[in-house]
Every structure is written in structure tokens, then in C-alpha cells.
C-alpha positions, 0 to 999 in steps of 0.5 A: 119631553121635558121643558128643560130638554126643549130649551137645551134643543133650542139653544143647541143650534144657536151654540153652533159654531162653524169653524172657517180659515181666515181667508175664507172670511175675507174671500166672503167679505170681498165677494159680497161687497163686490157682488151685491151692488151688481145685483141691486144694480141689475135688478134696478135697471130691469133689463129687457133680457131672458131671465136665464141670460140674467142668471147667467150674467149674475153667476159669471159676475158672482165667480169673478167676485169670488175669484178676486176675492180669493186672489186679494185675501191672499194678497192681504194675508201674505205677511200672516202666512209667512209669519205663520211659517217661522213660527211653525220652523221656530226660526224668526228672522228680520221683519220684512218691509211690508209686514203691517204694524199688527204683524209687526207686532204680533211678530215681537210678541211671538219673539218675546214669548221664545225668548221667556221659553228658552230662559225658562229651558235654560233654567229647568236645565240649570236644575237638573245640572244642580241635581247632578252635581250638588248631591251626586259629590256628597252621595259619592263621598258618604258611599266612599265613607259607609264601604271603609266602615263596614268592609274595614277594620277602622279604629273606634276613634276614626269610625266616630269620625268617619261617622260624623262625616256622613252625618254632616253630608247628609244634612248638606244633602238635606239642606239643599234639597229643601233649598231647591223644593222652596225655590221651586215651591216659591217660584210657583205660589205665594209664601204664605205668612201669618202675622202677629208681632214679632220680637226683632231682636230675639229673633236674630239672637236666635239665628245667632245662636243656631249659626254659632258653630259653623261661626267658630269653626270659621273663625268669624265672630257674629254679633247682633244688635238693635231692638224693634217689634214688627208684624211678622210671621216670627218663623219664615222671617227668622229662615230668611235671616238664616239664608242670609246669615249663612251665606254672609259666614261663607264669604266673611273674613273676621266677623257677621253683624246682624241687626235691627234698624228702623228699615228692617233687618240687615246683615252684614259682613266684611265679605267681597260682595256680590260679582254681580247685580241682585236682581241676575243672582236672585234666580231660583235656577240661573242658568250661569255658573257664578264666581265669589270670592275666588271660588265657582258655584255652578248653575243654579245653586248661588240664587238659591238663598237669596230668590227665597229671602226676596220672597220671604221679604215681599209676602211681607210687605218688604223686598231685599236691598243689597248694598256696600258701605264703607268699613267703620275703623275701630276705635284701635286700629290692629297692627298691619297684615302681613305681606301674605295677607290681603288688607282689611276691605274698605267696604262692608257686604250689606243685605238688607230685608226691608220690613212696613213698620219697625216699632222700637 
């Protein structure tokens, strides 16, 4: 036998763990501090007695130490039970008037932990409700729109349409799923971001450029302004603005304003602004369906654009601001609406991704 294979055998009992109930140590511990001192104190006093009436003595005074023992750990271990036995049923109730403080506090912790796990369920639910809702409708549609094309005779003009329909649900379809595989993606590890310096202005040129058709089709005009070079990862930052710029259009009523500032970048629009504080729509799956602007966008989709965009700006030193200033009057005022029009809102829609240092 090697050397290496007798130290692993002497090592072994050492290792040697025996696994007992909390009551059993302190059953232990009260039968021994119960115990020992009546046998120093027999075996001092030497008492004129037969050796078997001593014994006798002994394991009569050594079952009653065992057997209070047992009776006050259980005694002691009376709040640790019960705690045990809601946690076992998954139903806490109101902390009872003998619980100690360290149940008391292991109880808030075991309440904590419940409450992180059912707003985790709550959301994992919210995503799986995204799923059915956002792609079952645009699936539905393009299957509606592939049986008229190739069961009907459809007109060369209307088949293009109809084509282009299809082409359009399916960049939706595309463009959130990816949404929901960065959100899940983001929510589990660090965005990972590669430095260097990065053209500010050319970057929102950029997003102004891509965003310019879905711009004109809403009416809405985009304008950028500003100039500054940050140390950025050029490509995710440009997304994030992408997230945010697209989301100011679907809200906007007249015009976009993308721009550089000694902060960051920002985005703003003449929008109605969040129903809600940042911090409850930046969920990656929120569990609550949210109204903007009249309209409902069910669980887990409205906290999509803006939890990556809060990511993206924290992998870079930044965070996501949002805020609401008032409207700038322009140097000539327009006529005023008319009565079927709402009036020009007072207060201007802001989101601003907060970047170290901008350079000029």
C-alpha cells in the first residue's frame, strides 16, 4: 500500500461527520451539565455504599438528566418547530409572542425569500403571457395573409401588398423575440462592452437615419443635435439609443429630438410620458399590464426596451435617467388646434443615458 493511500485512510475518519437533530445536541448539552457535576460530586464524597448501589445511583440520576434534557430542548426548540411547520405548508402567519428575536428573524427572512420567489413566478408567468399574446397575433395574421396568396386569385398589385405585410409581421416577430432573448439574456449576466472612442454624433446620426422611415410614416420629425466623443462600445450604445428612440416615435406627436450633452445622450419627444415611475416599467417581465397613452400593452412587454437600455448604460459606467421639462415655445407660435385636437403638452418626454465623461 502506498504512502499516498495511508494518509487518505488516516484522513478518512477524521472527515467522518455524524449527522444528528438539533434536539439531540441539546438534549446532550443539558444531560451533561446536569450530570457531570453529580458524578464529581459522588466520586468526591466517596460514600460508604456498595459499588453496584452507586452505579444504580448514577444511571438513575444520568435517565432523569437525559429526560429533562429532552423535555427543555423541546421546551427551547418550540418556536424553531412551529417555524418549521409554516415553512413546510408555505402559509406564514403573524410572529407569535414567544418567538425570540433570531426566529424573529429568520421568520422575515423566510418571508423575504417568498415574496422574491413569487415576483420571480409572477414574472416568469408574465413571459410566457408575452409569448402568447405578441407572436400568436402577428403568426395569425401572416398565416391569414399566406392562405389568400396561395389558395386566391389575387391581383399582382395586391399580392405585393399582401407581401409586404408578411415581411413586416415578420421583422415584428423578429424584433421581439430578440427583445425578449436580451432581456433574459441581460437579466442573467453582464453586457459585455469593448471601449474605445466613440463619435457621439455620428452615432445618433446613425439611429436617425435607420428610424427615418417609420418617422415619416408617423408623421414625426427627428432631429439630432450636439457633438461629443465618449469611451463606448460604438455598437451596443448605438441599440440602446435605438430602443429609446423608437419608443419616443411610438408615443411623439410632432417631433423626436436626439442629442449630445456634457451628461450623455438624451432623447426627447413631446410624448405623454411614463404612467409610471422608471424604476416599476424597467422589468424585463413585469407582471402587470401598462396603459400609455391611451392604449394597453399587456404583461411583460412595456419594460422590455427600457430594462436593456438601463443595462446597456450601467455596462457603461452610466444609468438611465427619465424626467419631464417644460416645452420650449418656438420663436413663431402656430395657429391654435382646433376644438377636436388636443393642445400642444407643456412638458417635454426625457430619457437620458448618462455616460463618465463626454469630450466636446
Amino acid at each position: 500500500m502506498s504512502a499516498g493511500s495511508n494518509l487518505n485512510a488516516a484522513a478518512r475518519p477524521r472527515g467522518l461527520r455524524v449527522r444528528t437533530t438539533l434536539r439531540a445536541q441539546f438534549t446532550l448539552v443539558i444531560f451533561l451539565l446536569a450530570f457531570l457535576p453529580n458524578l464529581v460530586m459522588t466520586l468526591m464524597a466517596q460514600p460508604s455504599l456498595p459499588s453496584g448501589a452507586i452505579l444504580a445511583w448514577m444511571v438513575l440520576v444520568g435517565a432523569t438528566c437525559a429526560l429533562v434534557g429532552f423535555v427543555l430542548s423541546g421546551a427551547l426548540l418550540t418556536s424553531v418547530s412551529r417555524l418549521r411547520g409554516e415553512v413546510m405548508s408555505g402559509h406564514f402567519g403573524e410572529p407569535h409572542p414567544d418567538d425570540p428575536s433570531e426566529i424573529l428573524s429568520l421568520r422575515q427572512a423566510f418571508t423575504d425569500l417568498l415574496g422574491r420567489l413569487s415576483t420571480e413566478q409572477a414574472r416568469r408567468n408574465a413571459f410566457m403571457a408575452t409569448l402568447v399574446h405578441d407572436l400568436k397575433t402577428p403568426l395569425i395574421a401572416t398565416g391569414h395573409l399566406t392562405k389568400i396568396i396561395t389558395t386566391m386569385p389575387v391581383p399582382d398589385a395586391e399580392r405585393r401588398m399582401m407581401g409586404e405585410q408578411i415581411q413586416a409581421e415578420t421583422a415584428r416577430l423578429l424584433a421581439l423575440v430578440q427583445q425578449m432573448a436580451d432581456a433574459h439574456r441581460f437579466e442573467q449576466e453582464q453586457v459585455q462592452v469593448r471601449v474605445a472612442p466613440a463619435d457621439l454624433r455620428a452615432l445618433l446620426d446613425e439611429v436617425a437615419t435607420r428610424v427615418a422611415t417609420q418617422a415619416h410614416e408617423r408623421g414625426v420629425q427627428v432631429r439630432v443635435c450636439g457633438r461629443g466623443v465618449a469611451a463606448a462600445d460604438a455598437a451596443v450604445l448605438e441599440r440602446a439609443v435605438t430602443n429609446l428612440t423608437v419608443n419616443a416615435l411610438r408615443y411623439a406627436r410632432t417631433h423626436v429630438t436626439l442629442e449630445v450633452t456634457p451628461s450623455g445622450l438624451t432623447v426627447t419627444d413631446d410624448g405623454p410620458g411614463l404612467p409610471a415611475p422608471l424604476d416599476e416599467l424597467a422589468q424585463p417581465f413585469n407582471a402587470q399590464p401598462t396603459t400609455i397613452a391611451g392604449k394597453q400593452y399587456t404583461s411583460g412587454t412595456a419594460g422590455l426596451g427600457l430594462f436593456i437600455v438601463r443595462r446597456i448604460a450601467q455596462a457603461h459606467g452610466g444609468d438611465l435617467h427619465y424626467d419631464r421639462v417644460p416645452a420650449t415655445p418656438p420663436e413663431h407660435p402656430p395657429a391654435p388646434p382646433p376644438d377636436d385636437q388636443p393642445a400642444p403638452p407643456a412638458a417635454l418626454t426625457r430619457f437620458t443615458l448618462s455616460l463618465p465623461e463626454v469630450q466636446p
